[in-house]
N, C-alpha and C positions, 0 to 999 in steps of 0.2 A: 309471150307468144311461142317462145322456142320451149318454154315448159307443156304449153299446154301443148305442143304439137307432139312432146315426147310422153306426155302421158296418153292422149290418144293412142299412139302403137302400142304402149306397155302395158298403162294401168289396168283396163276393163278386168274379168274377175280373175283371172288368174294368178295368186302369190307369186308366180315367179316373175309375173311381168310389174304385179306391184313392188317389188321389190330392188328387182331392173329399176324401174321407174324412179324411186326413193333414193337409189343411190347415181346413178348417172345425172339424176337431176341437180343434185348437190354439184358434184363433178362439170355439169356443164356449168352450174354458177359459179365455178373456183375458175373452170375456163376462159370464164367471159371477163373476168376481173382484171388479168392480162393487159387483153384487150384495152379494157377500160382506161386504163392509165398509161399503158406503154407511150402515148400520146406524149406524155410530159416525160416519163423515165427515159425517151431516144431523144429529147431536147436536153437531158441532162447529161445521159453520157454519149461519147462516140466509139465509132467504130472497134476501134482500138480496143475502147473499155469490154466490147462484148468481143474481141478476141481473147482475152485474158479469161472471161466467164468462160466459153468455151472450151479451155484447157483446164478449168480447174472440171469441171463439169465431167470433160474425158475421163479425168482421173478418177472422180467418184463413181462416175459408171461403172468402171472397169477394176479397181480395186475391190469395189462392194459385193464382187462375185465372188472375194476370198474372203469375205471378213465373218460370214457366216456358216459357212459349207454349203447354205442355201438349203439347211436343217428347217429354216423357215414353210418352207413352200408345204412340209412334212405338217405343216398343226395340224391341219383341218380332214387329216387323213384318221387319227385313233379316233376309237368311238369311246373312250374315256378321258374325260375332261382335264383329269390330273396329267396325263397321260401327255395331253396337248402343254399344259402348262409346264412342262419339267421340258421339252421338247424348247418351248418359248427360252425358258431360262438359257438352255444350252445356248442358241442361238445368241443370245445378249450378250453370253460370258466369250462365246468365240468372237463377237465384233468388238470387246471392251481388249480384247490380248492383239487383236490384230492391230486395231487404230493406233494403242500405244507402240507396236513393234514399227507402226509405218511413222510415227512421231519421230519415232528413233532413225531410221533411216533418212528421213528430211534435215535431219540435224548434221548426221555424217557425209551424207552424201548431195549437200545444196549445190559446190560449186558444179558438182558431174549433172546435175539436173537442170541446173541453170543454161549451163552450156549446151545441153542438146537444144534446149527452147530455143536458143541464141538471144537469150537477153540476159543484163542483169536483176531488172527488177522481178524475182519470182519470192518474194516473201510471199505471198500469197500460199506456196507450199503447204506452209507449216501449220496451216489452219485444213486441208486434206485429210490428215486422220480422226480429227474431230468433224468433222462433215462428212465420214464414211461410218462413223458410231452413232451420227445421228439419225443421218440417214436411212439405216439399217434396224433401226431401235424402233423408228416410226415402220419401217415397213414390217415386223415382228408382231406389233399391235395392231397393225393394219389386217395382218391373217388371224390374229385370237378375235378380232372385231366380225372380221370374215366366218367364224366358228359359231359365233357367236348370235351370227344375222342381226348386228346392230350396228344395219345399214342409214340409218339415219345419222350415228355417232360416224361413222365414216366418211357420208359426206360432209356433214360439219368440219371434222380432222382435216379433208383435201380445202375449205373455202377457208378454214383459219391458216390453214397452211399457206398459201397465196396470199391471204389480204397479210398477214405479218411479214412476208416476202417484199410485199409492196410499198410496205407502210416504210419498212427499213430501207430497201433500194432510192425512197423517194428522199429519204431525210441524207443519207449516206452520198448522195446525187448533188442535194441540195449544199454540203459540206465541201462537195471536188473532192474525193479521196479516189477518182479514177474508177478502176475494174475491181479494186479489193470493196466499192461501195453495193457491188452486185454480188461478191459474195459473199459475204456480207448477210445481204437478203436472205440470200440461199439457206445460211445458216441458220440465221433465226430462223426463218418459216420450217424448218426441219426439226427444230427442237418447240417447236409452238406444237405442231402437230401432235409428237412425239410425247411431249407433255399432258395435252389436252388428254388424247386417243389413250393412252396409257393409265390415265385417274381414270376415265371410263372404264374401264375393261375388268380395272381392279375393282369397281367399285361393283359392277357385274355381278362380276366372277372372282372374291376375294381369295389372296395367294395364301396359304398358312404354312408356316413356318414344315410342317408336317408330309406338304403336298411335292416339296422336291425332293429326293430323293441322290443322291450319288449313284447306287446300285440303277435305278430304273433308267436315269439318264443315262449310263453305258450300257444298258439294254438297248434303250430306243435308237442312240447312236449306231449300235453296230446291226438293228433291225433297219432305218434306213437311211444306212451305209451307202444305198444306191444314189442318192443324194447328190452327196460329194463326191461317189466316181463318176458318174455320169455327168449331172448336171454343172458341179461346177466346171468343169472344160466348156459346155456347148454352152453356157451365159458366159463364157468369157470369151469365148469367139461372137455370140452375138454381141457380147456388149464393143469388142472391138471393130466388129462387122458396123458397129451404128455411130460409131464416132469414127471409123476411119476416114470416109470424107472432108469432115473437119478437120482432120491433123493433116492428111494430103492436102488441102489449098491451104492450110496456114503454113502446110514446107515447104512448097509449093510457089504459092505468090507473094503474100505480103498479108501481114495484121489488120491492114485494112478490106482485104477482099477476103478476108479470114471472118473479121467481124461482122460483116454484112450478111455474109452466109449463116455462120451462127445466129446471127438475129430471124434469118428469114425462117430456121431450122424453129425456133422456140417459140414464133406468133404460128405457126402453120402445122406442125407437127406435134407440139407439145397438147396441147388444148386436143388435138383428133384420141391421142392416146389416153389423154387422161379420163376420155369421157368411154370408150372400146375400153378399158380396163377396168374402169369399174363394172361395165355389164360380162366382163370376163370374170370378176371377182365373184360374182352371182352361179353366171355359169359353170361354174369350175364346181361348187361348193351341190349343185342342186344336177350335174351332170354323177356327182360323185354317189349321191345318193342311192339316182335312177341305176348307177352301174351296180350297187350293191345289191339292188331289191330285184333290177330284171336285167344287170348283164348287157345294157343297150341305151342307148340317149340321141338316136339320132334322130329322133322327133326335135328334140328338145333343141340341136345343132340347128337344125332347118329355119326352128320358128326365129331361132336370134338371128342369123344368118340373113332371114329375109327382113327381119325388123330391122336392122344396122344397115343393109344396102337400100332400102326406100327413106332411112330417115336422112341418112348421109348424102343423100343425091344433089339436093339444092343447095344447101352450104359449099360445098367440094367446086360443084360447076362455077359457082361465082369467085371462086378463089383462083380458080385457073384459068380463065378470061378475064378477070378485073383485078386480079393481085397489086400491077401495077400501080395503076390510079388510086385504090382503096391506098397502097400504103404512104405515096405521095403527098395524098391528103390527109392522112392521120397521122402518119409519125414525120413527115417532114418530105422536102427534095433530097436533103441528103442518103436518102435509103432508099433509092429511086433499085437503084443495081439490088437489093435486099427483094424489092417486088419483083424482079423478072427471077431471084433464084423461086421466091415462093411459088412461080409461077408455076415451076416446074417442079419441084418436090411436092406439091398440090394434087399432080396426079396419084404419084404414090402414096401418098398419105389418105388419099381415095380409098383405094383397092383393101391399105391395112387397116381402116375404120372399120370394116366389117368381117376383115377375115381376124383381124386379132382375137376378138374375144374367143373365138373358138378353138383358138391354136394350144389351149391349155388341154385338150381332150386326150393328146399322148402321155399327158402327164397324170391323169383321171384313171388311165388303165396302166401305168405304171411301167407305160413304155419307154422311159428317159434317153434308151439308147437311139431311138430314131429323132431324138430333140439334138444328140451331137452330133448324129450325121448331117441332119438338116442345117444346122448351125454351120456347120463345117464346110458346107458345099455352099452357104452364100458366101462366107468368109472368103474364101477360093477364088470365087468369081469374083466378087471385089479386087480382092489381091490382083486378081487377071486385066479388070479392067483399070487398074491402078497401073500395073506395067504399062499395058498399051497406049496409056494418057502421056506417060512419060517419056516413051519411046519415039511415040509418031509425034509430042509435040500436041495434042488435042486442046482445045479450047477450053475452057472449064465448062460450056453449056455442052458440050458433046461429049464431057464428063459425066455430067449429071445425068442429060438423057442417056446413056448405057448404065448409069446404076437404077436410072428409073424400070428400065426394060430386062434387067435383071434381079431388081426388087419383085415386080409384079410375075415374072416366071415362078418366081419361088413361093410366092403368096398363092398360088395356082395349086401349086405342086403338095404345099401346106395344108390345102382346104382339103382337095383330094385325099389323105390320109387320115386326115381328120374325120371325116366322112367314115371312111372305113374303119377306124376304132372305135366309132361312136357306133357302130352296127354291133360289133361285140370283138371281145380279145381274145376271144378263141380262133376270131379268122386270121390271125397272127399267129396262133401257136399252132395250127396244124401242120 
């Protein structure tokens, strides 16, 4: 039902919307998968267990914005294929030097990282550089797949990647080995991906020994250099902008009101993105085009823009009037506190299901420097509403609602510019 309601908005005759359509639809079956079994996987671990997922999770976020220069995001910009592939390589070889330098540091430095956590048990560490290479590797194939418009191998790559997630959380569950059984999952499903998406691509677009180059990759590196000066600062303030939350109520309260929150953060939020980014992954690639040939794409903004806020309507409303009870009944009483946060992060994850996919348009006209101011002013205000929660003493729900109402200001502020570069970039450079 939720296929055919998504190919209605998308598929009729237009490529882009068949296309939208081919890859979100896979995405919402990797989404729904989640769903499907969390049922048993929150009977198998607790709270606890998914505050531990939580902090490794932080880490990969946030790590994974150095491990490549974010060279990646670059593929699908030459219009020569080799071009993109040496691009690719680069990318791989910077996340293969970083994972092992961050290898290196989990070794020297366990007890100083243990004790900011305030626990002992952080083995889990030392498994962080290898889930930032994998991680990274899948999302590298994820853009030549992007280049490539084989969007069907894509969604395949995002439902292998979850059901071997699942399959591993459930057995690793089924064992008791705790929080390291969730990452566990994480891991595998990232090198499943990674794997799969990867013999695709090659299989494609085969690499020849010929087709890399030393000279051309310090070409393309230092043509886009903008890359790494811009981008990686503003993904690493957004990537700390989006786990800060998390690391505030786990310093905060306790691993259990830590855990619950993560959980509510991965059934309600993870599933909204994965399904907005894959129609962003389209967008970005077919926004890029129209900029080439006519300098403008805000047709193209509008029609996704309205297609993501009528499709998103119904799902979103029932998650933030029923979160409660739905999770009661599906994953247990004990995650009762887990549905009232869904509750409320449901709005926000509202507003970004449809303004996400479009947010990549600064980066279409190769405007990166208004992604870290943007980046930098939600960062800010977080940081702001982080003091004031700590200061006056705030609740955690009077936490949340002020990052909700300063998530959706920015989401506002977001679309509005977006708007404007998809009109053309010359209204920028005058």
């Amino acid at each position: 039902m939720v296929l055919n309601r998504l190919s209605a908005f998308f598929h009729e005759s237009s490529s882009y919307r068949g296309q939208v359509a081919r890859l979100a639809s896979g995405n919402i079956i990797a989404a729904v998968l989640p769903f499907l079994f969390q049922p048993f996987i929150a009977r198998l671990y607790n709270a606890t267990d998914f505050s531990v997922l939580g902090w490794y999770m932080s880490f990969i976020s946030i790590l994974s914005v150095f491990a490549t220069g974010k060279y990646e995001l670059a593929i699908v910009l030459p219009e020569s294929d080799k071009d993109a592939k040496n691009i690719a390589f680069l990318s791989l070889a910077l996340s293969v030097i970083f994972s092992i330098f961050f290898i290196t540091v989990s070794v020297l430095f366990y007890n100083s990282i243990a004790g900011y956590l305030n626990t002992k048990d952080v083995v889990w560490i030392f498994f962080i550089g290898p889930g930032v290479f994998l991680y990274c590797s899948s999302q590298v194939f994820f853009y030549m797949a992007n280049r490539y418009s084989l969007y069907n191998s894509m969604s395949i790559s995002k439902i292998n990647q979850n059901a071997g997630m699942i399959v591993f959380q459930l057995v690793f569950g089924i064992l008791s080995i705790g929080g390291l059984g969730l990452i566990f999952g994480r891991i595998f499903g990232y090198l499943i991906s990674t794997v799969v998406l990867g013999w695709i691509v090659v299989k494609f677009s085969p690499i020849y020994k010929t087709d890399i180059r030393r000279d051309t990759i310090s070409y393309l590196s230092k043509k886009y250099n903008n890359f790494p000066k811009h981008l990686i600062l503003s993904n690493l303030v957004a990537a700390i902008y989006i786990q800060l939350p998390f690391i505030y109520i786990a310093k905060q309260y306790n691993s259990e009101v830590a855990g619950q929150f993560s959980f509510a953060m991965q059934m309600i939020t993870i599933p909204g993105i994965l399904i907005s980014n894959a129609i962003g992954y389209v967008f970005r690639q077919k926004a890029s085009e129209l900029y080439k040939s006519s300098g403008r794409f805000d047709n193209l903004l509008i029609q996704t823009l309205k297609k993501c806020f009528l499709f998103s309507i119904v799902p979103f409303s029932i998650l933030i009037f029923f979160s409660v009870p739905i999770f009661k009944v599906f994953f247990g009483g004990n995650w009762i506190l887990a549905g009232k946060f869904a509750s409320v992060l449901s709005i926000m994850a509202f507003i970004g299901f449809f303004i996400t996919p479009i947010d990549n348009a600064a980066i279409v006209v190769n405007k990166t420097n208004f992604e870290f101011w943007y980046q930098m002013s939600r960062f800010l205000a977080n940081i702001l509403i982080i003091i004031s929660a700590i200061l006056f003493s705030l609740p955690v729900f009077t936490y949340l609602y002020l990052l909700v109402i300063i998530t959706v200001i920015h989401y506002i502020i977001d679309l509005f510019f977006s708007y404007k570069f998809s009109l053309s970039s010359a209204y920028f450079e005058q």
